[in-house]
Kinemage of the C-alpha trace (Angstrom):
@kinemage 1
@onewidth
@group {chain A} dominant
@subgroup {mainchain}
@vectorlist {calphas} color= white
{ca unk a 1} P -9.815 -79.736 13.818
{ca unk a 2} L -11.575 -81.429 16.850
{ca unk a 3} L -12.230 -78.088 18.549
{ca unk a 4} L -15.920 -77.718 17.554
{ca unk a 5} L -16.749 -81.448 18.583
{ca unk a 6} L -15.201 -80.363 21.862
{ca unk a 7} L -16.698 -77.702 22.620
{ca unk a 8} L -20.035 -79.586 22.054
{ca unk a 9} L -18.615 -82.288 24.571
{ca unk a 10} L -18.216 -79.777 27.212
{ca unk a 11} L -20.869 -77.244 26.507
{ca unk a 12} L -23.629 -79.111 29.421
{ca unk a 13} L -21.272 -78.727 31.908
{ca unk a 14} L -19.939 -75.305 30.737
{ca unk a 15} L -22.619 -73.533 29.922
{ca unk a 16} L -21.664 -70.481 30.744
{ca unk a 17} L -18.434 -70.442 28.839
{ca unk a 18} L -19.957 -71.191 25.740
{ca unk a 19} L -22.195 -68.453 25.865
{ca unk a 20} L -19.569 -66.367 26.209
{ca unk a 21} L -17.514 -67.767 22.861
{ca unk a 22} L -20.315 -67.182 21.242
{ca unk a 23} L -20.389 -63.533 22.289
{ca unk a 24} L -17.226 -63.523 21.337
{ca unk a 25} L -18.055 -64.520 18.214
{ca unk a 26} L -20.965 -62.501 17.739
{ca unk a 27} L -22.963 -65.399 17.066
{ca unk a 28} L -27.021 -64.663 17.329
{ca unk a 29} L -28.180 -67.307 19.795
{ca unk a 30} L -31.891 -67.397 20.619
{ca unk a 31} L -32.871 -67.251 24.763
{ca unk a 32} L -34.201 -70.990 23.979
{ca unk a 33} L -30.898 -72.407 22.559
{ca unk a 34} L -29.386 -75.099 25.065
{ca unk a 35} L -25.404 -74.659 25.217
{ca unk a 36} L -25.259 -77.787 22.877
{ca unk a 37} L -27.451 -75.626 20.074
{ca unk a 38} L -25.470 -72.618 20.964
{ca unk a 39} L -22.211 -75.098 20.548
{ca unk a 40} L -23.006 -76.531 17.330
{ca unk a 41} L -23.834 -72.664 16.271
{ca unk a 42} L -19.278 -71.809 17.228
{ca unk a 43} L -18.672 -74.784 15.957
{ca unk a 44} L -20.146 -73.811 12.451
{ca unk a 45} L -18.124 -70.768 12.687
{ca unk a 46} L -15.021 -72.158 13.899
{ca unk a 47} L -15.325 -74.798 10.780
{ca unk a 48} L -15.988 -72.287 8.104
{ca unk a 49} L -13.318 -69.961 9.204
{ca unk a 50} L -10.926 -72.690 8.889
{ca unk a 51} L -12.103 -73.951 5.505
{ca unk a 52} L -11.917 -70.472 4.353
{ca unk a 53} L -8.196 -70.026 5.844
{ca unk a 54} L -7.214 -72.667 3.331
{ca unk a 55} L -6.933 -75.165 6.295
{ca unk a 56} L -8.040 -78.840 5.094
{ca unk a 57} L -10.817 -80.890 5.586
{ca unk a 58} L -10.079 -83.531 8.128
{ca unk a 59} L -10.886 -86.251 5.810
{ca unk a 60} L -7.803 -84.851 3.547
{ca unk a 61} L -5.815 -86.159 6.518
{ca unk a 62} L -7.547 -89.636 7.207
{ca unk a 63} L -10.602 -90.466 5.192
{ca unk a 64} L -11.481 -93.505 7.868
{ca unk a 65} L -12.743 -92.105 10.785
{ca unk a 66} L -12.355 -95.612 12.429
{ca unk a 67} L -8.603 -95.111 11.963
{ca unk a 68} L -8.382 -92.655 14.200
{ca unk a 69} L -9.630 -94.231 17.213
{ca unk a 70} L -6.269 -95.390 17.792
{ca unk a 71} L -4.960 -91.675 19.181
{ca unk a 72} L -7.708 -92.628 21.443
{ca unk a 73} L -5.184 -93.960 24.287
{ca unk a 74} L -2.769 -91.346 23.659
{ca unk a 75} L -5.468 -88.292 23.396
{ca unk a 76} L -6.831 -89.515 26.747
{ca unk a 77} L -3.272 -89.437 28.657
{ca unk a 78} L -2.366 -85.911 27.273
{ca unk a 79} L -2.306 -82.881 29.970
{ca unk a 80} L -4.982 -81.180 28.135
{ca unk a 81} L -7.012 -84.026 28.549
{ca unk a 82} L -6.673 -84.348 32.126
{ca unk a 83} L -7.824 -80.809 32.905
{ca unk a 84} L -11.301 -81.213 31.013
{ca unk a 85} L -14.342 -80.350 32.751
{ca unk a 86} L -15.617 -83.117 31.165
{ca unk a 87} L -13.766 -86.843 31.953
{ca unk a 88} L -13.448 -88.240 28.552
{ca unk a 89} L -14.043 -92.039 28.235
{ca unk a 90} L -13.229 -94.514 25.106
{ca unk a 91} L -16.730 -94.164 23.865
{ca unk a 92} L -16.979 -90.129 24.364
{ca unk a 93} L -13.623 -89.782 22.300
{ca unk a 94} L -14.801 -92.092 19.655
{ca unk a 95} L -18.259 -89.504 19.610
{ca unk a 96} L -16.163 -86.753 19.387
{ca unk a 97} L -13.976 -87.906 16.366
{ca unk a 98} L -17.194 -89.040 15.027
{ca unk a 99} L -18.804 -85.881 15.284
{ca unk a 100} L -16.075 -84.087 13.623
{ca unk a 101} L -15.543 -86.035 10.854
{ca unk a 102} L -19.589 -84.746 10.591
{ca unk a 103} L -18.837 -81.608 10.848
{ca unk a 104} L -16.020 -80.987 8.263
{ca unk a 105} L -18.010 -83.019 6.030
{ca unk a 106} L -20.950 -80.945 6.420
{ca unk a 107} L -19.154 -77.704 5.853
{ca unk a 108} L -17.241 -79.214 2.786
{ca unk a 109} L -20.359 -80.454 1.187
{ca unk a 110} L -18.571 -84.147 1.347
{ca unk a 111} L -21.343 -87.116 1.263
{ca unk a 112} L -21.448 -88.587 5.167
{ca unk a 113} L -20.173 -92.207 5.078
């Protein structure tokens, strides 16, 4: 669910990597698109192919974003989290929730709160 906001939280400081999902992906990306365009552009993808894989809507899970700030702690201690090319601080996790909360809702056609 959070792997589009992710990769949008990492895609300045791996910029080449992105590029390279989106190859993957076979997603057009202009010469001018930063990596954060060209993230936002996998992101889209990743998002649809979910919705169409039957997979819910993050907002079918927890409808308050605000709610889930308390993984926070948690998210920030996991392994994953400490290999990130990115360090991830209280107010970058709460952008990245944030952000995909607008992202499923965007792809669901769900009004942004």
């Amino acid at each position: 669910l959070f792997a589009p906001a992710v990769l949008e939280f990492v895609s300045e400081v791996k910029p080449d990597e992105i590029k390279w999902i989106a190859e993957l992906f076979e997603i057009d990306v202009a010469q001018t698109d930063s990596p954060k365009e060209i993230a936002e552009k996998i992101g889209v993808v990743i998002a649809t192919l979910a919705m169409e894989m039957g997979l819910k809507s993050i907002d079918e899970y927890e409808p308050e974003p605000e709610k889930l700030y308390q993984i926070i702690e948690r998210a920030k201690s996991d392994v994953m989290t400490k290999t990130t090319p990115r360090p991830l601080k209280d107010e970058d996790a709460k952008w990245i929730i944030d952000r995909t909360y607008e992202i499923h809702r965007a792809i669901h056609q769900e009004p942004v709160a």
